[in-house]
VOBA-1610 file (N, C-alpha, C; in pm, whole numbers, padded with zeros to 5 digits, always signed):
BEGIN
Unk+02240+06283+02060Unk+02283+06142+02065Unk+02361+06107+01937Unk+02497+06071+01956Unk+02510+06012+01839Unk+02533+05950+01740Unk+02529+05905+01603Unk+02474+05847+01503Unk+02511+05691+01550Unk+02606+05603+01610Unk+02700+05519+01642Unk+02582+05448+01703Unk+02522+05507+01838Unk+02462+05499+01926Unk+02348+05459+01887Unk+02259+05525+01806Unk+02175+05484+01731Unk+02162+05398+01682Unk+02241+05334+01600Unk+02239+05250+01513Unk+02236+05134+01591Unk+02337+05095+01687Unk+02331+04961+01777Unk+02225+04973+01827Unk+02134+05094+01868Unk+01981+05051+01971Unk+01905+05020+01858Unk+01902+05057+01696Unk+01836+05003+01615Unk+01870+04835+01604Unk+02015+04832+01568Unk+02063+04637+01551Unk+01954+04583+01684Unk+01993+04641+01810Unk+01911+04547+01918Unk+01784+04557+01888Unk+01684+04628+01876Unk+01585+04607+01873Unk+01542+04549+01753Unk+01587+04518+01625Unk+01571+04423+01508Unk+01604+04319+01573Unk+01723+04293+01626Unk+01740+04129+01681Unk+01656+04083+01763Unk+01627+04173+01871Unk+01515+04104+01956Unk+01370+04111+01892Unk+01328+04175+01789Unk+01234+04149+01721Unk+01224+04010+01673Unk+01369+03982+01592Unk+01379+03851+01481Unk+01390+03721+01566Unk+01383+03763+01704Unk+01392+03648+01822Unk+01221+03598+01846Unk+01176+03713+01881Unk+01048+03702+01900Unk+00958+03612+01825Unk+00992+03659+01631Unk+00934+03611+01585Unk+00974+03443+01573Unk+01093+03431+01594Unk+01156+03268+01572Unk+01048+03196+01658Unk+01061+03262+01818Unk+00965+03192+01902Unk+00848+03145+01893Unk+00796+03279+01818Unk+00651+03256+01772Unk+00595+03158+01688Unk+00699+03149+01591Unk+00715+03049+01477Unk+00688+02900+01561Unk+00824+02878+01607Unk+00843+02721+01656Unk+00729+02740+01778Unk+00702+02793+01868Unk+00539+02797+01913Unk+00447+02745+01859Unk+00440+02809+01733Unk+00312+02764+01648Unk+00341+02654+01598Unk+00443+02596+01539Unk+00483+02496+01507Unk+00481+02383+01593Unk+00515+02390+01722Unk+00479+02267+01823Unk+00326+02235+01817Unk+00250+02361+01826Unk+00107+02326+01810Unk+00053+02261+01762Unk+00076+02308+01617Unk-00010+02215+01484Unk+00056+02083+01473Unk+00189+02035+01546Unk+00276+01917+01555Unk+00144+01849+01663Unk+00169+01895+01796Unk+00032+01860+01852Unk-00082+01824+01846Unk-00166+01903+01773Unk-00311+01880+01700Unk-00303+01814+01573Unk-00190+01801+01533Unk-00195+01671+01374Unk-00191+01532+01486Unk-00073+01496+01604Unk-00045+01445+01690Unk-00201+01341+01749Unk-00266+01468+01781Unk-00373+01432+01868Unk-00497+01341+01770Unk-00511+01430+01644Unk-00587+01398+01552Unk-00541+01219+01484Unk-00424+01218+01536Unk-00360+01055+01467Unk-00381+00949+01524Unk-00395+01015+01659Unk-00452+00903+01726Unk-00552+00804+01737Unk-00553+00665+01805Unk-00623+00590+01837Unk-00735+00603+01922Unk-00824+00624+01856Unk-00958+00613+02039Unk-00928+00522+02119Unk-00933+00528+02231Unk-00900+00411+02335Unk-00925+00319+02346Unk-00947+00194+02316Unk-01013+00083+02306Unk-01082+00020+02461Unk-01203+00013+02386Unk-01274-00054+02529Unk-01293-00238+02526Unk-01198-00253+02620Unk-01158-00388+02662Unk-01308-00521+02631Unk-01425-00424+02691Unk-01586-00486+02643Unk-01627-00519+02504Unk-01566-00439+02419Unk-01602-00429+02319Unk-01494-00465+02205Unk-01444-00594+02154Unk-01371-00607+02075Unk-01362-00580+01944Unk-01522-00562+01877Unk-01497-00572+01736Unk-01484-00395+01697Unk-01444-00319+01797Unk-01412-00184+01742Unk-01247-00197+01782Unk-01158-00216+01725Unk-01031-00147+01766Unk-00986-00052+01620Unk-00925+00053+01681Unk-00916+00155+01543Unk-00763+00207+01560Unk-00769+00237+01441Unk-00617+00269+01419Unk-00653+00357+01307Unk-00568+00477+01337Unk-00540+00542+01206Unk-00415+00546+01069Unk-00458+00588+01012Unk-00342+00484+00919Unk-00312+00583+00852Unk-00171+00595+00900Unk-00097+00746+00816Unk-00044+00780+00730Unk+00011+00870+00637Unk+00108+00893+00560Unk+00252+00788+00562Unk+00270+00858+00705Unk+00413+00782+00740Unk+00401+00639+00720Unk+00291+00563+00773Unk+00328+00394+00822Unk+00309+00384+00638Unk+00266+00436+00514Unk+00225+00395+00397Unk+00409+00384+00398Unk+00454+00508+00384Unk+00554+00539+00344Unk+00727+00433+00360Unk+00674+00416+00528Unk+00753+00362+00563Unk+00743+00192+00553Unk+00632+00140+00446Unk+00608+00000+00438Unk+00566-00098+00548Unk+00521+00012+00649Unk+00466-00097+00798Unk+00265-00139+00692Unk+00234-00109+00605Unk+00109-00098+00569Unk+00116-00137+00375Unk+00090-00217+00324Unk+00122-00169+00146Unk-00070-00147+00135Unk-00057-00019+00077Unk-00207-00054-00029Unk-00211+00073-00121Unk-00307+00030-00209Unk-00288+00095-00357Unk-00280+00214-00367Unk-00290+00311-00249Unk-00333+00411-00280Unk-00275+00512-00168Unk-00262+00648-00175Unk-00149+00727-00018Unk-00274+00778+00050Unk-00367+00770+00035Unk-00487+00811+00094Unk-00465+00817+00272Unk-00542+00871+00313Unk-00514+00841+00486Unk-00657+00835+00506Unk-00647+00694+00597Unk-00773+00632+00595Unk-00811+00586+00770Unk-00919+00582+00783Unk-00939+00536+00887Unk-01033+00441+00950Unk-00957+00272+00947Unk-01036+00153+00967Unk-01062+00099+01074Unk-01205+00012+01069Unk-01215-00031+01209Unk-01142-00190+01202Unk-01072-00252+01215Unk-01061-00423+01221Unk-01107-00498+01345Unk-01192-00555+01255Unk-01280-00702+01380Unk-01202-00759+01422Unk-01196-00755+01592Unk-01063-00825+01687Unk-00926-00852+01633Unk-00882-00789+01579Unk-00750-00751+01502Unk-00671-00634+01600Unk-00543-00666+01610Unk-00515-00532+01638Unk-00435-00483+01580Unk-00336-00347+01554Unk-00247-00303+01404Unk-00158-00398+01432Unk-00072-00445+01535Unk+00029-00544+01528Unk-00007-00642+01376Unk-00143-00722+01460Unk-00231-00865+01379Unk-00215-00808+01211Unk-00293-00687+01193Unk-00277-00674+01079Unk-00158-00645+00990Unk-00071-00602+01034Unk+00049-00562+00954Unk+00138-00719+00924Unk+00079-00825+00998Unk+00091-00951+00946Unk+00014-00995+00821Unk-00068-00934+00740Unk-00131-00969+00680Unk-00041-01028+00564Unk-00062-01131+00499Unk+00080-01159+00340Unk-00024-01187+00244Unk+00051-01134+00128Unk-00018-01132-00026Unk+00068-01193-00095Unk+00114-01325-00148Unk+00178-01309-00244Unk+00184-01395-00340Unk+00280-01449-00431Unk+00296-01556-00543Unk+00427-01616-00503Unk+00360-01714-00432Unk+00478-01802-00350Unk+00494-01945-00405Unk+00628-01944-00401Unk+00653-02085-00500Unk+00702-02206-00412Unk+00642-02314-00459Unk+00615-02458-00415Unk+00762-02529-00449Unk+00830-02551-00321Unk+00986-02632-00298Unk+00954-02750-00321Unk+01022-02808-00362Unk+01048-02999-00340Unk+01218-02972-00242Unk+01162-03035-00157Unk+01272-02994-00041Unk+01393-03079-00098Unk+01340-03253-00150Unk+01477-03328-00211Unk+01571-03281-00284Unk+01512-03167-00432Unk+01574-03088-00498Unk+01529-02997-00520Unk+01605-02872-00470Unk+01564-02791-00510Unk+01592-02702-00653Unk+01698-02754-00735Unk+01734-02698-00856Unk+01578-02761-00964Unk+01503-02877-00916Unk+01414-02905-01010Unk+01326-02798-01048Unk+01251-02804-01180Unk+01165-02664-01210Unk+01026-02712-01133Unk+01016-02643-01111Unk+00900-02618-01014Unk+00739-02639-01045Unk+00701-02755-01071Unk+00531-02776-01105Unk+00427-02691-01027Unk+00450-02641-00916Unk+00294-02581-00877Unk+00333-02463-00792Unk+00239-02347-00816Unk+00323-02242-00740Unk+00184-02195-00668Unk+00208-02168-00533Unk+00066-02140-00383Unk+00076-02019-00420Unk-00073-01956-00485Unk-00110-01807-00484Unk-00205-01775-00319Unk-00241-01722-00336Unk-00343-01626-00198Unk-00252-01560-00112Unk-00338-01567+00021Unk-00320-01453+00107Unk-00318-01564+00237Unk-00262-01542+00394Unk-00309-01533+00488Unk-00317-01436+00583Unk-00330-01459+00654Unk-00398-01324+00790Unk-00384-01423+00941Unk-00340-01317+01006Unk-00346-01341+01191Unk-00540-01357+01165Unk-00604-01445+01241Unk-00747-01458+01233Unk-00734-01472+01402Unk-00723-01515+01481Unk-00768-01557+01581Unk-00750-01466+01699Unk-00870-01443+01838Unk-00840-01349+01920Unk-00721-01375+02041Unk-00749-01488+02065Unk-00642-01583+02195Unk-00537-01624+02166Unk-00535-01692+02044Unk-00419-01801+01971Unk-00342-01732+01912Unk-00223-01805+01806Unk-00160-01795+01703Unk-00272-01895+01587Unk-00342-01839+01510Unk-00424-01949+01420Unk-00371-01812+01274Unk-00382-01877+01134Unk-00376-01766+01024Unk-00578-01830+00943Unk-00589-01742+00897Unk-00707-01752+00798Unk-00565-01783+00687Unk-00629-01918+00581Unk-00532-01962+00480Unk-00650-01917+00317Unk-00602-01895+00245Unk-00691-01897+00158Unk-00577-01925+00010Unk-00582-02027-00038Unk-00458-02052-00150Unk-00450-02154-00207Unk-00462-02074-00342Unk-00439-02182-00494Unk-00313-02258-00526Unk-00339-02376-00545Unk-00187-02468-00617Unk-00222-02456-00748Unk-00153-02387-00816Unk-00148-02378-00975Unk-00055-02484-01010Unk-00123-02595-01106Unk+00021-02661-01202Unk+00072-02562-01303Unk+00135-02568-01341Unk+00255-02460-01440Unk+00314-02561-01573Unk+00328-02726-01551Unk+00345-02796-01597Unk+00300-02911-01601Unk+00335-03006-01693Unk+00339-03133-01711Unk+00194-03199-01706Unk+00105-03248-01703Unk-00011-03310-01733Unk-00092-03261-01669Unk-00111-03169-01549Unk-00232-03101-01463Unk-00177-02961-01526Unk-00081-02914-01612Unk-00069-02760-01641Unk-00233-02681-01668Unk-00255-02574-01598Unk-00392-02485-01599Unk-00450-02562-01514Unk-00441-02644-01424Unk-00505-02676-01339Unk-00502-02599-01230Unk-00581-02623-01102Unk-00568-02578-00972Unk-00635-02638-00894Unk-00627-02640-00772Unk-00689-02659-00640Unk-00679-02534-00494Unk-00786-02577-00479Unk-00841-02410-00382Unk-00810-02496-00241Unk-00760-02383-00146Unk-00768-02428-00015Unk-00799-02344+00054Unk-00895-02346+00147Unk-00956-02249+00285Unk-00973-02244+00426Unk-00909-02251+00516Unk-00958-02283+00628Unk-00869-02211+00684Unk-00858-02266+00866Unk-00774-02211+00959Unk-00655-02286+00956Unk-00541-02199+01004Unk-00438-02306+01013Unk-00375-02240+01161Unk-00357-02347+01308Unk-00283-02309+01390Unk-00147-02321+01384Unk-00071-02284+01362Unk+00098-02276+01317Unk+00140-02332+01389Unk+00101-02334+01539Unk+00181-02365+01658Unk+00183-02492+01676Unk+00041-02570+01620Unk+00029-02732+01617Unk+00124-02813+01522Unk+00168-02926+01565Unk+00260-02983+01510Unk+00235-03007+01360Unk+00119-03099+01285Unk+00029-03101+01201Unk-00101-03058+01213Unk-00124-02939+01045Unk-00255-02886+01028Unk-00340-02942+00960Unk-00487-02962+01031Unk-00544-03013+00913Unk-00643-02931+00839Unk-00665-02891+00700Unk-00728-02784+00626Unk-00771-02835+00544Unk-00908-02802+00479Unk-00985-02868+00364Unk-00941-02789+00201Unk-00941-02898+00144Unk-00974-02841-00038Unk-01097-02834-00069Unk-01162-02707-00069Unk-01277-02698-00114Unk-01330-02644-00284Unk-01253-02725-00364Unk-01260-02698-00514Unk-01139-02716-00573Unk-01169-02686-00712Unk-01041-02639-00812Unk-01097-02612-00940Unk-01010-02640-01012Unk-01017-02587-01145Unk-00958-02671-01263Unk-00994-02628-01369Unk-00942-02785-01498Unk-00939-02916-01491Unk-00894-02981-01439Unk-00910-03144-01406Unk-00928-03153-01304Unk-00893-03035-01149Unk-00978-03059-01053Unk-01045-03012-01012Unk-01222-02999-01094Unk-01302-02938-01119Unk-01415-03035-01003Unk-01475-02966-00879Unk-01554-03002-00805Unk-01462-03143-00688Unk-01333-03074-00717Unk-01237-03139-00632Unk-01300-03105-00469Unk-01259-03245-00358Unk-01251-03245-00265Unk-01162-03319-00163Unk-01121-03264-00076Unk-00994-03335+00012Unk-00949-03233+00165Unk-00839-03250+00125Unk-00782-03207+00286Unk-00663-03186+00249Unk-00585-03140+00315Unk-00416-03092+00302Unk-00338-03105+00442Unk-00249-03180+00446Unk-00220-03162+00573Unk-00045-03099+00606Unk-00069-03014+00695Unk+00080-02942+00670Unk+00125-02958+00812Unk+00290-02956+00768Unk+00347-02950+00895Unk+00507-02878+00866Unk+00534-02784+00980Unk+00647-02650+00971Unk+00776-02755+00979Unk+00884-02761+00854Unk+00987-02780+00845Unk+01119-02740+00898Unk+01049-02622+00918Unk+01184-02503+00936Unk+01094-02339+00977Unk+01166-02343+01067Unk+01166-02186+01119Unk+01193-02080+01170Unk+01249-01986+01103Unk+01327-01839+01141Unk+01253-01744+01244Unk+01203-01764+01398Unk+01145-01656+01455Unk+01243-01503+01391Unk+01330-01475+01402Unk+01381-01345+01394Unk+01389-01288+01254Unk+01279-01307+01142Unk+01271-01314+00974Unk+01154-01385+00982Unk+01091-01413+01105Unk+00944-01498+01006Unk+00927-01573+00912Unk+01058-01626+00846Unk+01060-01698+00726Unk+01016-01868+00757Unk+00938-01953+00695Unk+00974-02032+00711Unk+00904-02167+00614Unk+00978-02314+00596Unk+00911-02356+00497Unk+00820-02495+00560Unk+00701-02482+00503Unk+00614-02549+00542Unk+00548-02688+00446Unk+00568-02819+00451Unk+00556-02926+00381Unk+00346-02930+00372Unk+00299-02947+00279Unk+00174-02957+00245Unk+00174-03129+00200Unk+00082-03226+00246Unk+00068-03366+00190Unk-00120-03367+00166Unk-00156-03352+00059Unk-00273-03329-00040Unk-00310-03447-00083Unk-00468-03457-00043Unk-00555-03612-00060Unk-00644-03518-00167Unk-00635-03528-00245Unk-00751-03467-00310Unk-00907-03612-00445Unk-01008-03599-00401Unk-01098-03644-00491Unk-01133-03528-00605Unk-01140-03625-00715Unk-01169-03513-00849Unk-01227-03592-00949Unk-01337-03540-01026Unk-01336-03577-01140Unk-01252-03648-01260
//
């Protein structure tokens, strides 16, 4: 046989070797794509039972900002009648207090806390948030606010249950109502009118 001959039945049988193994490869590779896949998943939620809905919480959703928290950990939570939609509504922030007449004026009180989707049926948020003065004769002061707020109602009504510096063992109510609102940005600004009793 010769040498010519050889050599191409050697090339073929290396190539169809280096085929084999490609296959084998991306084979195995769909797999463990699969079983990471399977492992990410949600247990099924049973319709009876609300206060288990679970979600696993991945690398990716950290990464990709559908989730912020301190840490890349991959974790896996249960949320009481929440579902991941509800929660990825959750807001944290240091949000500053408009005077809608002017807005170039400097700004006396700025709303710290958090709210949250709270409710199973409705649109309602859990409110939880400080009015800090920043200036002028209540500066280091505050007032605490807690309750539910339904967004969808024209006016909310929510209690002040405390404060701080001059409104120390403060009590009242806040009543808000939506000015303006961006469904497609969620943005929107909301007027607060504050009865507060204080020391």
């Amino acid at each position: 046989m010769p040498k010519k001959k050889k050599k191409k039945k050697q090339q073929q049988r290396t190539k169809k070797k280096k085929k084999k193994k490609k296959k084998k490869k991306k084979k195995k590779k769909k797999q463990e794509e699969e079983e990471l896949q399977a492992e990410q998943e949600a247990e099924p939620v049973d319709p009876n039972n609300p206060w288990k809905i679970r979600k696993v919480i991945t690398r990716s959703d950290l990464v990709a900002g559908k989730l912020k928290l301190a840490h890349q950990d991959l974790m896996d939570h249960v949320f009481q009648y929440w579902t991941y939609e509800k929660f990825k509504n959750l807001a944290m922030g240091n949000k500053c207090y408009v005077k809608l007449w002017d807005l170039t004026d400097n700004h006396t009180v700025r709303a710290q806390g958090i709210y949250a989707m709270a409710a199973q049926h409705d649109v309602a948020l859990l409110m939880v948030m400080n009015y800090a003065f920043v200036e002028g004769k209540y500066n280091g002061s505050s007032i605490s606010l807690l309750g539910r707020n339904p967004v969808l109602d024209a006016v909310r009504d929510m209690p002040i249950v405390g404060g701080s510096g001059l409104f120390r063992f403060a009590r009242g109510y806040a009543l808000a109502h939506t000015v303006w609102y961006d469904p497609r940005t969620g943005d929107a600004i909301v007027a607060y009118n504050v009865s507060v009793l204080h020391n």
